[in-house]
N, C-alpha and C positions, 0 to 999 in steps of 0.2 A: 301464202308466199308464192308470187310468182318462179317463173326458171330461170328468169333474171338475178333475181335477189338471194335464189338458190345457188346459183353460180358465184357468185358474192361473194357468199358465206362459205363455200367452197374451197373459192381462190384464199378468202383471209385466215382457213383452217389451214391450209395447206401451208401456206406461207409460217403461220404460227410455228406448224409443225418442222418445217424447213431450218427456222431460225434454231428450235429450239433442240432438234437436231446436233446442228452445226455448234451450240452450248456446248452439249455432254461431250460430243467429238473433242471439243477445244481443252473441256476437265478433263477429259480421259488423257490425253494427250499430254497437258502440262501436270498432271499428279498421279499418275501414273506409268504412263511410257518413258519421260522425262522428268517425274517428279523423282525419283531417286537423285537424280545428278543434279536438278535443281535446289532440293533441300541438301543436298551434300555443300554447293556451295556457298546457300544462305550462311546456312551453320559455321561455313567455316569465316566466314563474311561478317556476320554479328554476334555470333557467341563466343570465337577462339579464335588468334590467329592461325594455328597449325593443330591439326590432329590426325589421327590414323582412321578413319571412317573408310571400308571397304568392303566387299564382300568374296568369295574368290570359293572355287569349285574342290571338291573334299578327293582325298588320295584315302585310298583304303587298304590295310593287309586282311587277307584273306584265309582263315583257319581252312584246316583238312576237311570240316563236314560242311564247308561254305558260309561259315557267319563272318560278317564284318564289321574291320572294327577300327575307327578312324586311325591314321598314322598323323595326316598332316589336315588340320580343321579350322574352321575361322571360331574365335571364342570374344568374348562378349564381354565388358566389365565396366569400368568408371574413370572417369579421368579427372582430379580433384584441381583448379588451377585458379589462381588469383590475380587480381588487378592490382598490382601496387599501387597506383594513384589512387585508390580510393579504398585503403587499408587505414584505420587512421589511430589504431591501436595494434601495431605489432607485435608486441610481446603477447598482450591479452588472447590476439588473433593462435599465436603459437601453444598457447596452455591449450586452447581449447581443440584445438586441430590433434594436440599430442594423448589426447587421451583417446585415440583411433589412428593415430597412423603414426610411424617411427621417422621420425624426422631431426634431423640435427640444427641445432638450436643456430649455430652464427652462420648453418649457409641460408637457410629461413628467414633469417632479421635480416641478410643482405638482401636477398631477394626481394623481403618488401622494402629496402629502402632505395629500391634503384627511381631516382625521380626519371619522370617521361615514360613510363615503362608501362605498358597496358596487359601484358600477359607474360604470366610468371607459373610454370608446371611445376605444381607438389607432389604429386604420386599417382601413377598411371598404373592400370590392372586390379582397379580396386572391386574387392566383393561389395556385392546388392546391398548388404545389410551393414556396412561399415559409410559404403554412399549414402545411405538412406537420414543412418545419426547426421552424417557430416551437414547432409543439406539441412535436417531439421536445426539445427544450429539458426541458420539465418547469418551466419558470419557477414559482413558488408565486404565487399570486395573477393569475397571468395564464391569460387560457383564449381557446379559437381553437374558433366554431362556422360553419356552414355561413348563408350570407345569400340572398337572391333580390330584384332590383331592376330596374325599367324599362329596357331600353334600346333605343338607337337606333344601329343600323349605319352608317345613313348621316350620320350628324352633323349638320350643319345640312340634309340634302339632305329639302327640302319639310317642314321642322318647324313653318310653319303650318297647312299641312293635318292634319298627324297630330295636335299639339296634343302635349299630356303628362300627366301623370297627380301624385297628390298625394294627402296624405293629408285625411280630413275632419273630421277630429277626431274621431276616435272609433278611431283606429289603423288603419282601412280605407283603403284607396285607390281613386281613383274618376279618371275622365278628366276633365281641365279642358283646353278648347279643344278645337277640332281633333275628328279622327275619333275621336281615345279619350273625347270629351265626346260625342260623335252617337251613338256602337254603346258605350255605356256597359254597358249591360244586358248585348248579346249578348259581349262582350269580359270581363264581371266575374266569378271567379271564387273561391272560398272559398281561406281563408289553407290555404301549406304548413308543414308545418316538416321538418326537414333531412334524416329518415331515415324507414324503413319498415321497420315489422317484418316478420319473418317471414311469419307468420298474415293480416298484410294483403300481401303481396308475392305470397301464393298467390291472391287474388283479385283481382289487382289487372288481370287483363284484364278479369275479369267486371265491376268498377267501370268499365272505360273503354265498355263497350258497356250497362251497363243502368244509368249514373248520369247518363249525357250527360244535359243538358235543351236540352228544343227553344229554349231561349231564350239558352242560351250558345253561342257559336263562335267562329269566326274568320272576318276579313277580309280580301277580295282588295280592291285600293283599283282604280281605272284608270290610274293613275299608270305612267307607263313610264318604267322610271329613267333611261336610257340618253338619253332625250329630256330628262328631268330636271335629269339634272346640266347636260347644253346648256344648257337656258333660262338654269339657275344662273350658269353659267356666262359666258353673254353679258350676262344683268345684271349680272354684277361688271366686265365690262369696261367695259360704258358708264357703270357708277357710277364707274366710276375718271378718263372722261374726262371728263363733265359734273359731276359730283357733285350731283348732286338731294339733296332729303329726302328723295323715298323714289322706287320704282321698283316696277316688276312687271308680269307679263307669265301669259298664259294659251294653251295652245294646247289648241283641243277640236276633237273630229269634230262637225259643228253638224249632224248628221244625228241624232244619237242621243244628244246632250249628255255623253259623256264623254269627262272630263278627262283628257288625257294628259298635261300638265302644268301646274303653278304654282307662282311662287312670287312675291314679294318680299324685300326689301332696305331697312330693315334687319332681321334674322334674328336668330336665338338657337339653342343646342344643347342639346336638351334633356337630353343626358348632362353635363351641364355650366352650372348656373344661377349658378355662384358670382358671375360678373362680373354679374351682370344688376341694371341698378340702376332703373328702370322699368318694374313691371309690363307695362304696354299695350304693351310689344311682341310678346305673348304673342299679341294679339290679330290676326285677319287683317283686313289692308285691305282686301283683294282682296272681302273679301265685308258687311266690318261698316265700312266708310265707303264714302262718296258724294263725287260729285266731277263738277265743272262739264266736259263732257268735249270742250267743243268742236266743230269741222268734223265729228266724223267722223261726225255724226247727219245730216249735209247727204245722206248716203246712201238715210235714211230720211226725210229729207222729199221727197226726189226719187221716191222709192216712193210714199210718199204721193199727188204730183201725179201720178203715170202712171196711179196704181191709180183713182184717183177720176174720173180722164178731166177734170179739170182742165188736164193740159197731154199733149201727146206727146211722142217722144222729138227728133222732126225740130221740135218750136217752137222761137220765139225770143220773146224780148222784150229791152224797152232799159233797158240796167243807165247807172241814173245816179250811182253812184257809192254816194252817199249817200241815205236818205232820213229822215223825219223824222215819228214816229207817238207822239201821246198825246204832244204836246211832249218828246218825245225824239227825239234823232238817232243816230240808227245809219250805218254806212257798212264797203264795203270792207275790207280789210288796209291796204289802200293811201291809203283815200279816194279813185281815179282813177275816174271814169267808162269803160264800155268800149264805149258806145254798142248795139244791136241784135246778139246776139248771140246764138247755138245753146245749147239745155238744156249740152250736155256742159258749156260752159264754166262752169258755175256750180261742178261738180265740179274740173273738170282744173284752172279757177286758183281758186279754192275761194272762192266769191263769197258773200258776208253779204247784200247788199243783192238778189242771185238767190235766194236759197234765202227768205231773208224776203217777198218778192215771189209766190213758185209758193203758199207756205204762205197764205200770203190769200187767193188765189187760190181753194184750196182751200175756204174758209172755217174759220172759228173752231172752229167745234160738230164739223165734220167733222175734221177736223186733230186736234184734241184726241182723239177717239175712236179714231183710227188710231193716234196715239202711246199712247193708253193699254194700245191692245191687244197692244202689241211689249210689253208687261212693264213698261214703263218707272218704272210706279209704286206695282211689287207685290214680294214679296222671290218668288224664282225659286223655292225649293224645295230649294235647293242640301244636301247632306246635313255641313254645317256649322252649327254653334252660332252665336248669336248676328245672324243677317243682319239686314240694314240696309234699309229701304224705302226707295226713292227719295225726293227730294224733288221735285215734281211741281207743285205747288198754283200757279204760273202758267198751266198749261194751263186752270184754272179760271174764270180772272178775266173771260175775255171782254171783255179789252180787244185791242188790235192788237198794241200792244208786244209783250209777254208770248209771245205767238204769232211774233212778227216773230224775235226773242231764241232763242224754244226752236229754230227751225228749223235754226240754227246754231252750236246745242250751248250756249248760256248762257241763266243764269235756271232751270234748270230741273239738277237732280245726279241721279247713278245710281251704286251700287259698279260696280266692274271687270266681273263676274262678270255685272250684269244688261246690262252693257253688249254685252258679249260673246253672250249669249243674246241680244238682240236682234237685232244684224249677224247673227247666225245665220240667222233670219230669209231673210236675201238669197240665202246659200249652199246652203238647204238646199230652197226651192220654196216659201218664204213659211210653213213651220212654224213653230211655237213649242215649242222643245224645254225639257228640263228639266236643268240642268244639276248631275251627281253627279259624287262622286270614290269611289264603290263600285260594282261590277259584283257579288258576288258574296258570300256570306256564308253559310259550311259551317258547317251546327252539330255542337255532338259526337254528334249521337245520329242522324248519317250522312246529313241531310236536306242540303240546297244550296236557296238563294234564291237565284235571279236578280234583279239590278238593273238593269229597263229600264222606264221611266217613259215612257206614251205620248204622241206631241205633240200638241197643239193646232192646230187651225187647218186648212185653212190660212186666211191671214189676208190672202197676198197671191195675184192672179192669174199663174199660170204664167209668160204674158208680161213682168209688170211686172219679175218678179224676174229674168226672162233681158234685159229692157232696161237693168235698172240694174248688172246684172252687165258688161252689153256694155259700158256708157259704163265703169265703174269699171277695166276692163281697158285702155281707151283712156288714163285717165287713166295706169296704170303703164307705158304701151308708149311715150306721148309726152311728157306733162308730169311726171312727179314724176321729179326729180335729171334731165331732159330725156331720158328714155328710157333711163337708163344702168343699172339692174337688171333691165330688159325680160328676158326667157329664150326664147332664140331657139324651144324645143320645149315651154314652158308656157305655159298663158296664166291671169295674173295678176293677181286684181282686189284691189286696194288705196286707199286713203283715206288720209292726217295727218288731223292735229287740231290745235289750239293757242286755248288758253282762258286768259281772263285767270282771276286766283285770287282770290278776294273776300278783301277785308279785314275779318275779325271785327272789329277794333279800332274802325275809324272806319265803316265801313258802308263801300259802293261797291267797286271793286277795286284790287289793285296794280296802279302802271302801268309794274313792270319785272317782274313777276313771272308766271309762268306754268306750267299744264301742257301737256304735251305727250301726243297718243296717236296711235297707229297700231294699222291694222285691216287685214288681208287676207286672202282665203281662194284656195285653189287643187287641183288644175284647176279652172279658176274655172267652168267648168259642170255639170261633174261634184266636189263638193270634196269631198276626202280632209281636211285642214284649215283653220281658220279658226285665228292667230293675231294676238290682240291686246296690243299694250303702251302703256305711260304711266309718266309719271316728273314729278316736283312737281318743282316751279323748281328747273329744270337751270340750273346756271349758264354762261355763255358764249355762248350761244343765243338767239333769240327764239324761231324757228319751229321746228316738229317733226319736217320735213322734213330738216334739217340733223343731228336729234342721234338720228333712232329709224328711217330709210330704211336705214341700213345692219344694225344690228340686225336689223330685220324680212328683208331680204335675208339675209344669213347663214343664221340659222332657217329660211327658207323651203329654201334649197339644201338643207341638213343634210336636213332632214325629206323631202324627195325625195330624196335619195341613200340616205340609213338604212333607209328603206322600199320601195326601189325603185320609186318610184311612176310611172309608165307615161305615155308623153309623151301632148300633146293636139294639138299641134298642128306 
């Protein structure tokens, strides 16, 4: 062979090879880069008018020794659906279908008898092995394909955190509420459909490692289930005893703002919306409503007055009971004068007309500026849709009232969540943290984010926060239930609240109506957690001590005993 004929053969290898190249490019391309969203829309094309074929990125709660364990997962099953028009024994068709699946007889016969009708859905979420009898039937006009649909393992457990997912109108699905509305992006991923060929089956490692995008993954939440289900748990007892409108409770490390748990009451299951007959319960309180929170701010105006060297912790002044600012009267729980008495007591018997008194004290401009900076009147950061910004705008006014009012929790609302980040505040050295329910976020294409958001501040001096911690530990050792949750080896700094509720209707407030919250963190100088609760007009009850003391005690043991957390004292 000459080098002509060699060149030839060369050039026709080459070319062979070219073409044959630009082949596999072309299958690789159409069955597997594009082959998902292509057999998605065959499928829905020639098999079904409408189905739910999708695939979408996994949320995770995360136990104390680090295993995880799905919250929110895509799961897998059968879709059983029939052609009317080519049913030609209905009844017959209905015997044989009912001996597998629970079906009512005359909406089944109308179904099949709708003429012009080419697709008719019998039962979606079917198991492998109920699908398997159906298709071996061979029924004519019935057909059994493979489905893919949101679920949730835990069922109601923290279903306002995670939120749910829906379609948008355009047959896609997208996260509404919740974490699947925040990590929309990183969690969205293109439609499946039911099977894989061959051709793509052989590359279908090569797609898991060179199609990953940095912007899709998955989610670790901070959610610790095990702690979870407790919270859940204790709120349904005390919704059982009180019966509130609503309830909820939060517990975070205030060191680092994350959420080891939350929830509220009333809830919903996102595997299950049938009964739901009002949207807005979809929605989270804990972070998209405000609320007049009461005493338990009395913590942080006592900060305030140490911090500013307005008062020390050994002052006193003369609590007269009542007093009376901008022609309003303010007073006590009681209305009783206590005469000349130590800072603690404004805490331990949780004094309106003390806490109103230090905050003047303080001054206007000064006082305002210190509660602004706890957060009070900004949305946290929180990695939830929708937050809610404080309402704040009496701190503004420069009047005395107003100032007198905020110092002990009215006039002035916060969601849960900012509230919470505030008290944090005390527990953690006077920081300002930021409060998330994700630590972590794997993408497919092998990268990991950490989620740790730095804090702010600090805001308080070292002192102030071990002062108002000391006194707030005296108030659980001596005055709240009169020492009876004290723990002999912990020490425990806690607060009540109790706020009247305003009336939309008529302006001003109920005068039987109220919320109730509690606040504590512990070991209270070293604190491993801060958990806070509240509940809307409990009934049976005035004060908060009576229906959220035991609550918060419970929670506390659990969380020491589950963690083993190491005595202090």
């Amino acid at each position: 062979m000459n080098s002509k004929q060699i060149f030839r053969a060369r050039l026709v290898f080459l070319a062979v090879l070219c073409a044959a190249g630009v082949l596999v490019s072309s299958l690789y391309l159409t069955q597997v880069t594009y082959g998902l969203s292509y057999q998605a829309k065959a499928s829905q094309q020639y098999v079904r008018p409408a189905v739910s074929l999708f695939d979408r990125g996994t949320i995770y709660f995360e136990t104390k020794d680090g295993t995880r364990a799905a919250a929110a997962t895509v799961a897998s099953g059968f879709l059983i659906y029939m052609n009317p028009s080519l049913v030609t024994d209905p009844e017959s068709t209905y015997q044989s279908l009912a001996q597998y699946l629970k079906l009512d007889h005359a909406h089944f016969i109308a179904q099949a008898a709708k003429v012009g009708d080419h697709y008719e859905e019998i039962a979606d979420k079917v198991e492998v092995a109920t699908a398997t009898s159906i298709a071996n039937l061979a029924l004519k006009g019935v057909n059994v394909t493979k489905e893919t649909w949101r679920a949730y393992p835990g069922g109601t457990m923290a279903a306002h955190e995670l939120g749910l997912v829906a379609e948008n109108g355009t047959s896609s699905v997208e996260g509404r509420y919740g974490l699947e509305a925040s990590y929309q992006k990183v969690l969205d991923r293109p439609g499946l459909t039911p099977s894989m060929n061959v051709f793509a089956d052989l590359f279908s490692n090569a797609r898991t490692t060179t199609s990953g995008s940095a912007g899709q993954g998955d989610v670790v939440s901070t959610i610790e289930p095990t702690v979870q289900d407790y919270l859940e748990k204790v709120l349904a007892s005390t919704t059982a005893t009180w019966h509130p409108d609503e309830i909820g409770g939060i517990v975070i490390d205030p060191k680092t703002g994350e959420i080891v748990a939350m929830s509220s009451i009333p809830t919903f299951n996102a595997n299950d919306l049938s009964n739901v007959k009002n949207p807005r319960i979809f929605s989270n309180p804990m972070v998209e409503n405000v609320y007049e929170m009461g005493s338990i701010m009395k913590p942080l105006t006592m900060a305030t007055a140490l911090d500013s060297g307005a008062e020390q912790p050994d002052s006193t002044y003369d609590d007269t009971g009542t007093m009376t600012l901008s022609g309003r009267k303010i007073s006590n729980f009681d209305g009783v004068a206590r005469g000349v008495i130590p800072m603690q007591q404004i805490l331990s018997q949780s004094l309106n007309v003390g806490a109103a008194t230090i905050a003047l004290k303080v001054g206007k401009d000064n006082f305002s500026k210190y509660f602004l900076s706890f957060g009070l009147g900004q949305k946290t950061g929180i990695d939830e849709p929708n937050e809610s910004t404080g309402i704040v705008g009496n701190l503004h006014t420069g009047r005395d009232i107003e100032i007198a009012t905020a110092a002990y929790g009215q006039g002035i609302a916060v969601s849960p969540v900012a509230m919470a980040r505030a008290l944090s505040i005390l527990a953690n050295g006077g920081y300002l943290v930021t409060p998330h329910l994700v630590k972590e976020i794997d993408y497919e294409n092998s990268t990991v984010k950490q989620i740790l958001p730095p804090p702010q501040g600090p805001l308080l001096k070292p002192q102030t926060v071990n002062d108002v911690t000391k006194m707030l530990v005296q108030v659980v050792d001596v005055a709240l239930a009169h020492g009876a949750i004290k723990l002999d080896h912990y020490s425990v700094a806690a607060k009540t609240g109790t706020a009247q509720i305003a009336n939309p209707a008529g302006g001003g407030y109920y005068s039987d109506r109220y919320l109730h919250s509690f606040f504590g963190y512990f070991p209270a100088y070293q604190p491993r957690f801060l958990v806070f609760l509240y509940q809307v007009y409990p009934k049976g009850a005035e004060y908060a001590s009576a229906t959220l003391t035991d609550p918060f005690s419970q929670i506390t043991r659990f969380l020491i005993n589950y963690y083993n957390v190491p005595p202090d004292r």
